[in-house]
OpenMM code with the backbone's topology and positions (N, CA, C; nanometers):
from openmm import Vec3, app, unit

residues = "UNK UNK UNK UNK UNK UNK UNK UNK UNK UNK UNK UNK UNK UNK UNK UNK UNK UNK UNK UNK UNK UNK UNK UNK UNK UNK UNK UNK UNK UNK UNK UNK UNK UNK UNK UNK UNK UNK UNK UNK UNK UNK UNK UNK UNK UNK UNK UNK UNK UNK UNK UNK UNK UNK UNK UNK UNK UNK UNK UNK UNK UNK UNK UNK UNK UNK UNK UNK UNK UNK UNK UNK UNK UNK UNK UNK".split()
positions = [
    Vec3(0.5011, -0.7317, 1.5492),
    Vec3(0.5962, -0.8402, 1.5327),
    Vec3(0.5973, -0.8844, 1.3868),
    Vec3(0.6635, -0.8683, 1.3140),
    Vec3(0.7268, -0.9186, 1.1880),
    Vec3(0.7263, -1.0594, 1.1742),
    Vec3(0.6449, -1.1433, 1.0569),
    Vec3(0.6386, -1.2584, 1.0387),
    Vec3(0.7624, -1.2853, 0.9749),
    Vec3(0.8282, -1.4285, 1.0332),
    Vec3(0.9282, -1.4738, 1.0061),
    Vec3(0.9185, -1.5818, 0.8567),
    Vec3(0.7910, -1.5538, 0.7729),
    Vec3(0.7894, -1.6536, 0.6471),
    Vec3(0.6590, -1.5766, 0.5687),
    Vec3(0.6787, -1.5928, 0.4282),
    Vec3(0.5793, -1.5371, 0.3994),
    Vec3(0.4546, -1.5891, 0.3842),
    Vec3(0.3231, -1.5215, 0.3878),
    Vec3(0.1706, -1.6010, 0.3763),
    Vec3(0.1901, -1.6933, 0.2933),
    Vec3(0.0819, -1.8264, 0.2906),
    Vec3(0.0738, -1.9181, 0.1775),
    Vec3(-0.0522, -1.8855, 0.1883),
    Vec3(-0.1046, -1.9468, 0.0341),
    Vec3(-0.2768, -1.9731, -0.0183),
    Vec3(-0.3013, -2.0288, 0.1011),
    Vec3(-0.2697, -2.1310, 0.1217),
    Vec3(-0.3973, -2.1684, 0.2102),
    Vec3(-0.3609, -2.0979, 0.3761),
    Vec3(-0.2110, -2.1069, 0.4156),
    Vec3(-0.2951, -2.0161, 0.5541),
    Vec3(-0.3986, -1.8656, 0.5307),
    Vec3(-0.4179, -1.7965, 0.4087),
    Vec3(-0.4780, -1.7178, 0.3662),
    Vec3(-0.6430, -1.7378, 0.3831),
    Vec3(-0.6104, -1.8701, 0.2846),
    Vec3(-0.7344, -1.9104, 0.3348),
    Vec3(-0.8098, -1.9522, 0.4248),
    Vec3(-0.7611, -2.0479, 0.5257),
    Vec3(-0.7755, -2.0496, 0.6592),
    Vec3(-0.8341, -1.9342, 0.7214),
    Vec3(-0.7403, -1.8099, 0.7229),
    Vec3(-0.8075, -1.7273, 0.8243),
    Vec3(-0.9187, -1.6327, 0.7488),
    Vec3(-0.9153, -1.6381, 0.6117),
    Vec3(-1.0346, -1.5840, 0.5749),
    Vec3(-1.1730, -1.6627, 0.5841),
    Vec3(-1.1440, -1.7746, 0.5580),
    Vec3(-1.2416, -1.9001, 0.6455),
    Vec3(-1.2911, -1.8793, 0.7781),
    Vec3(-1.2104, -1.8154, 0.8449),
    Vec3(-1.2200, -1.8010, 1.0235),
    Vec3(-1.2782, -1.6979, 1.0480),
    Vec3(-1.2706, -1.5971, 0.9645),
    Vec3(-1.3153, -1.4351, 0.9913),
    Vec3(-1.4904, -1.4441, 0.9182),
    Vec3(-1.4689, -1.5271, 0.7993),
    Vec3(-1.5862, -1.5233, 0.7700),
    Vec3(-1.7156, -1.5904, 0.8459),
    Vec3(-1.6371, -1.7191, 0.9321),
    Vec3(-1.7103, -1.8080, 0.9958),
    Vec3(-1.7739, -1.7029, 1.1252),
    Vec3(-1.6757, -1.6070, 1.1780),
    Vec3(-1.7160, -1.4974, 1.3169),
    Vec3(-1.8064, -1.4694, 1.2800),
    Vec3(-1.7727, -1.3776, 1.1416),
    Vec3(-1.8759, -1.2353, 1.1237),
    Vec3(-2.0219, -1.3497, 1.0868),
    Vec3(-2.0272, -1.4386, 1.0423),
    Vec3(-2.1683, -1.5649, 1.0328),
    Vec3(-2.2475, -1.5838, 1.1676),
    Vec3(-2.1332, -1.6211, 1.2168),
    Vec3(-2.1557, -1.6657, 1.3639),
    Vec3(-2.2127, -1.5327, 1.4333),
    Vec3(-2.1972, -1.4256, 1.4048),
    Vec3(-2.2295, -1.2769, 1.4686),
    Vec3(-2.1200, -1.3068, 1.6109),
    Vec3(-1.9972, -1.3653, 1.5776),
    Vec3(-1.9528, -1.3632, 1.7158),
    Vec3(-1.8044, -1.2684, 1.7112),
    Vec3(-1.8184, -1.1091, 1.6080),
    Vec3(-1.7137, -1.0416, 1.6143),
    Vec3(-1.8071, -0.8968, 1.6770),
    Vec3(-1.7360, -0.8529, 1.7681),
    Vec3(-1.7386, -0.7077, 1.8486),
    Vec3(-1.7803, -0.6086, 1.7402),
    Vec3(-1.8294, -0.5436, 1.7184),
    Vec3(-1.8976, -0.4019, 1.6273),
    Vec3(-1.8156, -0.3808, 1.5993),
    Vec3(-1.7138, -0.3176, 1.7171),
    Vec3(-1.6290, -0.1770, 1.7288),
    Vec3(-1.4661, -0.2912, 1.6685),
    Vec3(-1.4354, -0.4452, 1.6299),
    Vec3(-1.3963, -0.5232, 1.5394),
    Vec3(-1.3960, -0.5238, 1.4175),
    Vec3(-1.5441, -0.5023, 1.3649),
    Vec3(-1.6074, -0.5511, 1.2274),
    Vec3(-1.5277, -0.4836, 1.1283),
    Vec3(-1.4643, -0.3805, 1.1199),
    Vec3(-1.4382, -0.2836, 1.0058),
    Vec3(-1.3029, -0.3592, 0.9857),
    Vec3(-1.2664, -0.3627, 1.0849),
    Vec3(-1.0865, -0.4353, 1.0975),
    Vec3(-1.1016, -0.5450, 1.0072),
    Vec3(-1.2132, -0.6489, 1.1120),
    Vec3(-1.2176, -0.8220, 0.9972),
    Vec3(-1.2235, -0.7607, 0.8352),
    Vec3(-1.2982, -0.6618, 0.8487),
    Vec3(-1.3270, -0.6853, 0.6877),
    Vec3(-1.2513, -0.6363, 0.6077),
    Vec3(-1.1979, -0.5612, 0.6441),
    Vec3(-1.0570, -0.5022, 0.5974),
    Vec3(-0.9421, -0.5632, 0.5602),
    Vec3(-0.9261, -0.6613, 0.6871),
    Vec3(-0.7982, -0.8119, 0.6689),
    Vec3(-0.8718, -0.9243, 0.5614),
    Vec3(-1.0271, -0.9182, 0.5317),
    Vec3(-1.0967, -1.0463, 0.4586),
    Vec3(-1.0603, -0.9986, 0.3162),
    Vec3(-1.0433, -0.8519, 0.2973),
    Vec3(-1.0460, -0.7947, 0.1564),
    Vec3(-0.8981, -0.7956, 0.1281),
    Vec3(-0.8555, -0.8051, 0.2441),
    Vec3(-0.6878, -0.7985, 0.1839),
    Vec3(-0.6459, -0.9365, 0.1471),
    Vec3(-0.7222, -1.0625, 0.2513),
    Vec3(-0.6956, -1.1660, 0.2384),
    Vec3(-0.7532, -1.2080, 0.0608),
    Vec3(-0.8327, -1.1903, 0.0524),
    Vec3(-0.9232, -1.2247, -0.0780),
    Vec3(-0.7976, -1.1393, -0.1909),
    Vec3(-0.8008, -1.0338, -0.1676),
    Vec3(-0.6684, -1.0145, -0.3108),
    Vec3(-0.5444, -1.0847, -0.3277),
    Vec3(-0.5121, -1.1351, -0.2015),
    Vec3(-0.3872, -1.2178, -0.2123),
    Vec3(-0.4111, -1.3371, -0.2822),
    Vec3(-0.5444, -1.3856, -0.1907),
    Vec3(-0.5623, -1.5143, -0.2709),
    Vec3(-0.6050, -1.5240, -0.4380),
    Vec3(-0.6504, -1.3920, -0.4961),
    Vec3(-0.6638, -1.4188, -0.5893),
    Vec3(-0.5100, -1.3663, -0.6570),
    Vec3(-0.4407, -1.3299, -0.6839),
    Vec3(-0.2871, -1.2652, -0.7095),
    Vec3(-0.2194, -1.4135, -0.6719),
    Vec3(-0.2608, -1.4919, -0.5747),
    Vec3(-0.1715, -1.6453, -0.6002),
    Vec3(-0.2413, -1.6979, -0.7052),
    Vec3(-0.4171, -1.7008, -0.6903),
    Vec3(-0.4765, -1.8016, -0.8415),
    Vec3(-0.3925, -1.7506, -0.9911),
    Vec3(-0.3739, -1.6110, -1.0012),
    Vec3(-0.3383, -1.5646, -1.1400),
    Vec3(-0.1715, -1.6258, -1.1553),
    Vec3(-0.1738, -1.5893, -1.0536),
    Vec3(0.0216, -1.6692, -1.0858),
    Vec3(0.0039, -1.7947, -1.1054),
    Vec3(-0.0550, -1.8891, -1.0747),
    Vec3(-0.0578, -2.0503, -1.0640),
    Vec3(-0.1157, -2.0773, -1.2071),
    Vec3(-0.2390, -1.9765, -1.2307),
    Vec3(-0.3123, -2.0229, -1.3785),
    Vec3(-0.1962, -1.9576, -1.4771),
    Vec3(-0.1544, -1.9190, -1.4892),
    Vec3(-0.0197, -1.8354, -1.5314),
    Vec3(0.0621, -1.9556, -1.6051),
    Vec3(0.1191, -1.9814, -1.4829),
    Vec3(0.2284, -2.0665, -1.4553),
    Vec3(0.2235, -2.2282, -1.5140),
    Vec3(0.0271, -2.2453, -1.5088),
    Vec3(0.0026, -2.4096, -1.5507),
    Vec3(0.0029, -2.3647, -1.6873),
    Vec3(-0.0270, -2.2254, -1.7464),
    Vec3(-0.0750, -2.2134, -1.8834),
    Vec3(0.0873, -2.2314, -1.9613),
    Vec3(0.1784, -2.1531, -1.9255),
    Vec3(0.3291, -2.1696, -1.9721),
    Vec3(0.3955, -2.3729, -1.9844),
    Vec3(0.3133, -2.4174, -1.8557),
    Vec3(0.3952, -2.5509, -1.8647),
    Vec3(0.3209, -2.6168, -2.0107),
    Vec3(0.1545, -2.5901, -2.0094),
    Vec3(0.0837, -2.6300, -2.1083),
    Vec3(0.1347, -2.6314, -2.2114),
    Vec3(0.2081, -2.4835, -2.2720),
    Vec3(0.2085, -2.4147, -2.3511),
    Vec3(0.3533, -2.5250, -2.4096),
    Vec3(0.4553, -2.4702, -2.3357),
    Vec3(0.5544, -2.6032, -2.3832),
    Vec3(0.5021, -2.7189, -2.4030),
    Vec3(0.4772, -2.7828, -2.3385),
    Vec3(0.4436, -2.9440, -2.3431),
    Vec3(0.3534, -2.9444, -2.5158),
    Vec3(0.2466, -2.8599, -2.5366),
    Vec3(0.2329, -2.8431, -2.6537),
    Vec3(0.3412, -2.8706, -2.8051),
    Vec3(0.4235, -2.7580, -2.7334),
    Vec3(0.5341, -2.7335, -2.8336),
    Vec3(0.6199, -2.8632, -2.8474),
    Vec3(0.6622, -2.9236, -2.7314),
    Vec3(0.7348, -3.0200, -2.7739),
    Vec3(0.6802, -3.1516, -2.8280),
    Vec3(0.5156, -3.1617, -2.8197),
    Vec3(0.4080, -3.2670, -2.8809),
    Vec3(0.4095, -3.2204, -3.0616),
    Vec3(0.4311, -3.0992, -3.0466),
    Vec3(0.3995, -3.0684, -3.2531),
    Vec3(0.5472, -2.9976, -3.2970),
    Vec3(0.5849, -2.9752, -3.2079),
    Vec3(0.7552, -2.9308, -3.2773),
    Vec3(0.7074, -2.7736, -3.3135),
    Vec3(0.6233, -2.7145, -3.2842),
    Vec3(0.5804, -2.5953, -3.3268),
    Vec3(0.5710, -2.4587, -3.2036),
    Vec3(0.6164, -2.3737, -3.2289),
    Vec3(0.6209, -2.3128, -3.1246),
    Vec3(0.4143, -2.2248, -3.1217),
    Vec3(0.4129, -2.2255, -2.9892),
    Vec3(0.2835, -2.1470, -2.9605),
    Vec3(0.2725, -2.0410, -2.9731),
    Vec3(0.1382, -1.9818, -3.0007),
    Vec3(0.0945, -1.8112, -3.0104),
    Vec3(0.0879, -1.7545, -2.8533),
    Vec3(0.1494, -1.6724, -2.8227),
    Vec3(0.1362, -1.6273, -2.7168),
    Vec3(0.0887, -1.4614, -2.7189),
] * unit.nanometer
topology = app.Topology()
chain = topology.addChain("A")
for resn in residues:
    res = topology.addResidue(resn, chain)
    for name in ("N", "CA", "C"):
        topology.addAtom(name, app.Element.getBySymbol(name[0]), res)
């Protein structure tokens, strides 16, 4: 079934929260385990691929707000 919206950070995080809390808990099936960890590693690159866009994104607003404080454009 095809999700009708795309992932956000945090439902990402959420269920990597949840998978990690099982495999803690020892309360995921053996013949499971390869799967969770598989979805935890996929989950973990997403979430970091949203941090780089966001630190990205605060560094550009920085970067102006700079520019328009000294009238000078930034080194990029």
């Amino acid at each position: 079934m095809a999700k009708s919206k795309e992932l956000t950070y945090s439902q990402a995080l959420n269920e990597l929260e949840k998978i990690v809390s099982e495999i803690e808990a020892e309360e995921v099936d053996v013949d499971l385990l390869a799967e969770k960890i598989k979805r935890a590693s996929l989950l973990i690159s997403f979430c970091k691929a949203k941090l780089r866009t966001a630190e990205d994104e605060v560094k550009k607003v920085l970067t102006a707000l700079d520019e328009e404080q000294t009238g000078e454009p930034g080194t990029e």
